[in-house]
C-alpha positions in Angstrom: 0.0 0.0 0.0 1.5 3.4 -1.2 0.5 6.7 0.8 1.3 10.0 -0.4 3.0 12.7 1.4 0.1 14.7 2.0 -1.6 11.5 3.6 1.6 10.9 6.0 1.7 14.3 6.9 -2.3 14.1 7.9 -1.3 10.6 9.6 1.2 12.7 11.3 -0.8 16.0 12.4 -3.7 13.3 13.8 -1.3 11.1 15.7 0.3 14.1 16.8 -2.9 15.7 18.4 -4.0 12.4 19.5 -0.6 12.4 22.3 -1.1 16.0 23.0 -4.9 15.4 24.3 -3.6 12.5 26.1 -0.9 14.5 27.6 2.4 12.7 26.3 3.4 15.4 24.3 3.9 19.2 25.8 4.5 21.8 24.1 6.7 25.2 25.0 5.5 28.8 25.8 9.0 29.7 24.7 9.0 30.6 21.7 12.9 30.9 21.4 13.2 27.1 21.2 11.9 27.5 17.9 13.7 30.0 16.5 16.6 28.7 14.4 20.2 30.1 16.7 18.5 31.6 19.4 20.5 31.2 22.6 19.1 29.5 25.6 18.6 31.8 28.7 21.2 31.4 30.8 21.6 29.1 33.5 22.0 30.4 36.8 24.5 29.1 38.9 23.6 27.4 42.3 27.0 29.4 44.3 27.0 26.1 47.0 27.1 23.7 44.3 29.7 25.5 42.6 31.8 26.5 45.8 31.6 22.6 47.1 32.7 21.4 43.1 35.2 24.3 42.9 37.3 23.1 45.8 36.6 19.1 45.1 38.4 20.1 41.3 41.3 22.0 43.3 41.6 19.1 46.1 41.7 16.3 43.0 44.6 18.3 41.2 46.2 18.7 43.6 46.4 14.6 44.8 47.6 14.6 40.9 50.4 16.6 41.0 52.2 14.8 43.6 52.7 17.4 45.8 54.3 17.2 49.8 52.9 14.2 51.3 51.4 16.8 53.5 49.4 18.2 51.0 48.3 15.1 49.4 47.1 14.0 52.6 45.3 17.6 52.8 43.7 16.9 49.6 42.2 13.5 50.6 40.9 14.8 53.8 39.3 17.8 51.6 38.0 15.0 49.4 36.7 12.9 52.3 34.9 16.0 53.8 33.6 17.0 50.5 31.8 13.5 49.7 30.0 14.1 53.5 28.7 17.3 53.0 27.1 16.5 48.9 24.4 14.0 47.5 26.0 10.6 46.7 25.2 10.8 43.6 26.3 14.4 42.8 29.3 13.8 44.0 29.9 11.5 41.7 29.8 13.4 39.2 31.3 16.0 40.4 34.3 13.0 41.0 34.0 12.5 37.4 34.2 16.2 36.2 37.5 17.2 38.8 39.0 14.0 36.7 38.6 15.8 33.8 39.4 19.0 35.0 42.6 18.0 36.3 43.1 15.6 32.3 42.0 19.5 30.8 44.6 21.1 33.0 47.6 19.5 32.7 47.4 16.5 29.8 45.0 17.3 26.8 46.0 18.8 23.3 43.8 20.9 21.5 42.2 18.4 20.1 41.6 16.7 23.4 40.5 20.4 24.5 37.4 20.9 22.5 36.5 17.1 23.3 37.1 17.3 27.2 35.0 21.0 27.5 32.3 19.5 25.7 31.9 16.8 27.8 32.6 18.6 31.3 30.0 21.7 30.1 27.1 18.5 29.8 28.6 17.6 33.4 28.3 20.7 35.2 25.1 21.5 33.7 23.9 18.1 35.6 25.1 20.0 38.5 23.6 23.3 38.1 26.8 24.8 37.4 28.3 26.5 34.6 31.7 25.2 33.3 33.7 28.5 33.4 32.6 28.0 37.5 35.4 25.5 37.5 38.0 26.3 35.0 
């Protein structure tokens, strides 16, 4: 059975009002979404998030530089102090982005650059932060 485009597109349109009155499909009040390169509004930062991910990032460099014993040993106290006072699993994550931090830091290329800010700018975002918080 053949259909022609104007018959899909009507098959379309119906199903698509069919999920909208059963609620599975919302649609936005902003109307920037739609526009082709609009921006997004900015995210606001959450300051305690970013002050507690701030100083896990500078605590994880440092245990990766190798620094005095005494200092290391600072660092994983930090650390320890740090996973007490945030959610399990933001901290996490947070775990995960001072990795990459530290492998932005001190290891990538340019290459690597791009790649790594990508992926810790979808990180931070998970944590209500803003990448440039950290970096």
């Amino acid at each position: 059975m053949k259909i022609t485009k104007g018959q899909l597109k009507q098959i379309i349109r119906e199903e698509y009002s069919r999920l909208k009155r059963q609620g599975l499909i919302k649609e936005s009040t902003d109307d920037r979404i739609f526009q082709r390169g609009a921006n997004p509004p900015p995210m606001r930062s959450n300051p305690q998030m970013r002050n507690l991910v701030k100083e896990l990032c500078d605590a994880v460099y440092s245990q990766d530089q190798g620094m005095s014993h005494e200092e290391v040993a600072e660092a994983t106290e930090t650390i320890a102090q740090l996973e007490s006072q945030m959610d399990p699993s933001d901290f996490e994550i947070a775990m995960e982005l001072a990795g990459m931090v530290t492998e932005y830091s001190e290891y990538a290329g340019p290459d690597e650059s791009r790649e790594l800010k990508n992926q810790m700018s979808a990180i931070c975002a998970q944590l209500g932060i803003q990448l440039g918080d950290v970096i």
